[in-house]
C-alpha positions, 0 to 999 in steps of 0.5 A: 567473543563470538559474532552475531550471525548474519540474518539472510531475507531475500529481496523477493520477500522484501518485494511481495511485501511492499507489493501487499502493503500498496495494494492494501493502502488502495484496497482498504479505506482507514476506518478514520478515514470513512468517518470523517468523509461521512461526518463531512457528508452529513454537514455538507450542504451543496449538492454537489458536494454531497454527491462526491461524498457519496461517490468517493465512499462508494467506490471505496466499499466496492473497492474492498468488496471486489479486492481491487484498488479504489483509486488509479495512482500513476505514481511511483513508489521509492521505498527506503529499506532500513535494515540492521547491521546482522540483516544480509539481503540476498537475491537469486544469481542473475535476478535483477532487483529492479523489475518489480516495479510492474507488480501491482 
């Protein structure tokens, strides 16, 4: 019976990953996302209302067309990384894993 070779994926991978999927999320409004603020926008009867319709789905068009984040999140991000039992994550000598959190 032999054994399953260990699949080697540096962590500076994982990082640039999960940097381009949170920038994206903030990027790029879901389709489904910008049809329902649009149907709300039709329906809404307030002006006010309308008007922060209005400038929600603004901000996200000029979000995507400039490539820059539509909203200013203060959060932070945890990311739970699932890996099978043949993944080996690897990391430079001497890099620290923590540090990536000023990425984006």
């Amino acid at each position: 019976m032999g054994y399953a070779r260990l699949r080697e994926i540096s962590v500076d991978q994982v990082a640039e990953a999960v940097k381009r999927l949170c920038m994206g999320s903030n990027v790029k409004m879901p389709a489904e996302l910008s049809y329902a603020i649009e149907q709300a926008l039709e329906r809404e009867k307030s002006p006010a209302g309308s008007k922060i319709l209005k400038q929600i789905l603004e901000n996200h068009r000029t979000a995507a067309g400039e490539n820059i984040p539509a909203r200013q999140d203060t959060g932070i991000t945890l990311v739970f990384l699932k890996t099978g039992q043949d993944v080996h994550l690897v990391a430079p000598t001497g890099a620290r894993i923590k540090g990536n959190d000023r990425q984006g």
